[in-house]
N, C-alpha and C positions, 0 to 999 in steps of 0.2 A: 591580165586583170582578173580572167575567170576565174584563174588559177591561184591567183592569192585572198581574192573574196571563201574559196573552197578550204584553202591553208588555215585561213583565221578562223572560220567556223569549227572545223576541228581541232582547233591548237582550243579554244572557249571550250568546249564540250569538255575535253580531258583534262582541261583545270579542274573546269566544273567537278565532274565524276569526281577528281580526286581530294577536292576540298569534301565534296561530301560524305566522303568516307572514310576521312581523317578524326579520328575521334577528340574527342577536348577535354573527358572524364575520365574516372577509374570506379574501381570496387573496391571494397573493404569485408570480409569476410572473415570468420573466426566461430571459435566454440568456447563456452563454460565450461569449467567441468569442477569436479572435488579433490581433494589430495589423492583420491585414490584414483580417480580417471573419469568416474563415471558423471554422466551428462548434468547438467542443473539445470529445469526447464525454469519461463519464470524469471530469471535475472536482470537485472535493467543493466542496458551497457549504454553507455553514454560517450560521443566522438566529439574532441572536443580541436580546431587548427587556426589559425590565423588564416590560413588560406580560403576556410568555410566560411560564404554568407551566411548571413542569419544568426550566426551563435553554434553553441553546440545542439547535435542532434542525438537523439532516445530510443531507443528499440527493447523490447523485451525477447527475451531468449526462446527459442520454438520448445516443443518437448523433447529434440535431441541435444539441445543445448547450443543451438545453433544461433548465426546473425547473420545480416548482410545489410550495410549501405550501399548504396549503389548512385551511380551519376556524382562521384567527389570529385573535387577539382585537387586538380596536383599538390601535394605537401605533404608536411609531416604533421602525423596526427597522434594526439592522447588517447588512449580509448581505455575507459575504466568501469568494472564490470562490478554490483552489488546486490546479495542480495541476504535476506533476514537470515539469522543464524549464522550466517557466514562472514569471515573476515573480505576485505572489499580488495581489489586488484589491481593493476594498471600499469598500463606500456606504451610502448611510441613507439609509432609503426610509419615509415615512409610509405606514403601511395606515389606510385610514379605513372606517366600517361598511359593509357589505353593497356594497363593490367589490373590483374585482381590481387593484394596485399592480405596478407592471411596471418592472423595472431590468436594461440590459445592460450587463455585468462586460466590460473587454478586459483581455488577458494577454498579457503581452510576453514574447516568450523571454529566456529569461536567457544572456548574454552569458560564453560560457568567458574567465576573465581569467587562470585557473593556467596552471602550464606543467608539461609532463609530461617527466622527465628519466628517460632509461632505464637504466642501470647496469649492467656486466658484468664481473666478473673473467676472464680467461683465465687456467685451471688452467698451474700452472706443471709440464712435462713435462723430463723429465730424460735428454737426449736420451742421455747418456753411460751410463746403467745399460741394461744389456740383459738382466740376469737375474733369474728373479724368488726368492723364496725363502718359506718356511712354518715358520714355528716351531708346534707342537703343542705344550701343554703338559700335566701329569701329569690332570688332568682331565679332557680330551680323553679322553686315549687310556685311560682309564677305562673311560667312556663308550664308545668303539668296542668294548669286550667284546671284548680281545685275549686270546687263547689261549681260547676258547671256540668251538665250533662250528665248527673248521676254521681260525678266522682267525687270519694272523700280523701280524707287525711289519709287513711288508713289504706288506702288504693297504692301511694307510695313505699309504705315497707314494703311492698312485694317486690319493689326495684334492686330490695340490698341484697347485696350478697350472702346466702345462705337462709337467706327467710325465705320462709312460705306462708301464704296465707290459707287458710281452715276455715272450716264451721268450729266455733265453739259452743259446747252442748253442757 
């Protein structure tokens, strides 16, 4: 009886042990980069599986142009990488249990095809008028508080354009 109380506690432990060290995730790991190889820090890659709770998940690129999800659950996954100036990318990458799945995204510049046209009027200048003129109307000069506190009529041509007011001798 000793002897099978002692069996079963140890037969329980090395379940135990081994269940807990049976992993239930993976990784997802990759790079950006450009047609020509080099890194694109900054790119949003987005993983997108049926297998993933939640919806799909977002990362942005490190400055080697690096990613990593981590803790996925088993499947096959979208993983689609974009970022400005650049044409956008996208792969299907199987995760399988307790490794790491590794996919490099390239991204071509995008090619300007518009055309940029500049557009200006030249104000039309009216070489023949040389004087200028100011109409005030009854509101205004309301407004300027004439015959109050010293001010007259003549206090407002100083307002127009190109008058001055003087002593006249």
């Amino acid at each position: 009886m000793r002897y099978f109380g002692a069996l079963t506690v140890a037969v329980t432990v090395v379940v135990c042990v081994g269940v807990a060290g049976a992993a239930t995730t993976s990784r997802l790991e990759g790079r950006v980069v450009d047609d020509q190889g080099a890194a694109l820090a900054g790119a949003r890659v987005t993983i997108s599986s049926e297998s993933l709770i939640g919806g799909p998940q977002s990362a942005a690129t490190d400055p080697g142009g690096g990613f990593a999800f981590n803790l996925l659950p088993v499947g096959d996954y979208s993983v689609e990488a974009e970022l400005t100036g650049f044409t956008s990318a996208s792969a299907s990458v199987p995760v399988r249990l307790d490794r790491t799945a590794s996919v490099t995204l390239r991204l071509a510049p995008v090619a300007f095809t518009s055309e940029i046209v500049v557009a200006a009027e030249v104000p039309v200048v009216d070489a023949s008028r040389t004087n200028t003129g100011e109409v005030f109307n009854a509101e205004y000069l309301e407004l300027a508080s004439i015959g109050s506190d010293g001010r007259f009529y003549t206090a407002i041509m100083g307002q127009a354009a190109g008058c001055v007011r003087g002593d006249v001798v």
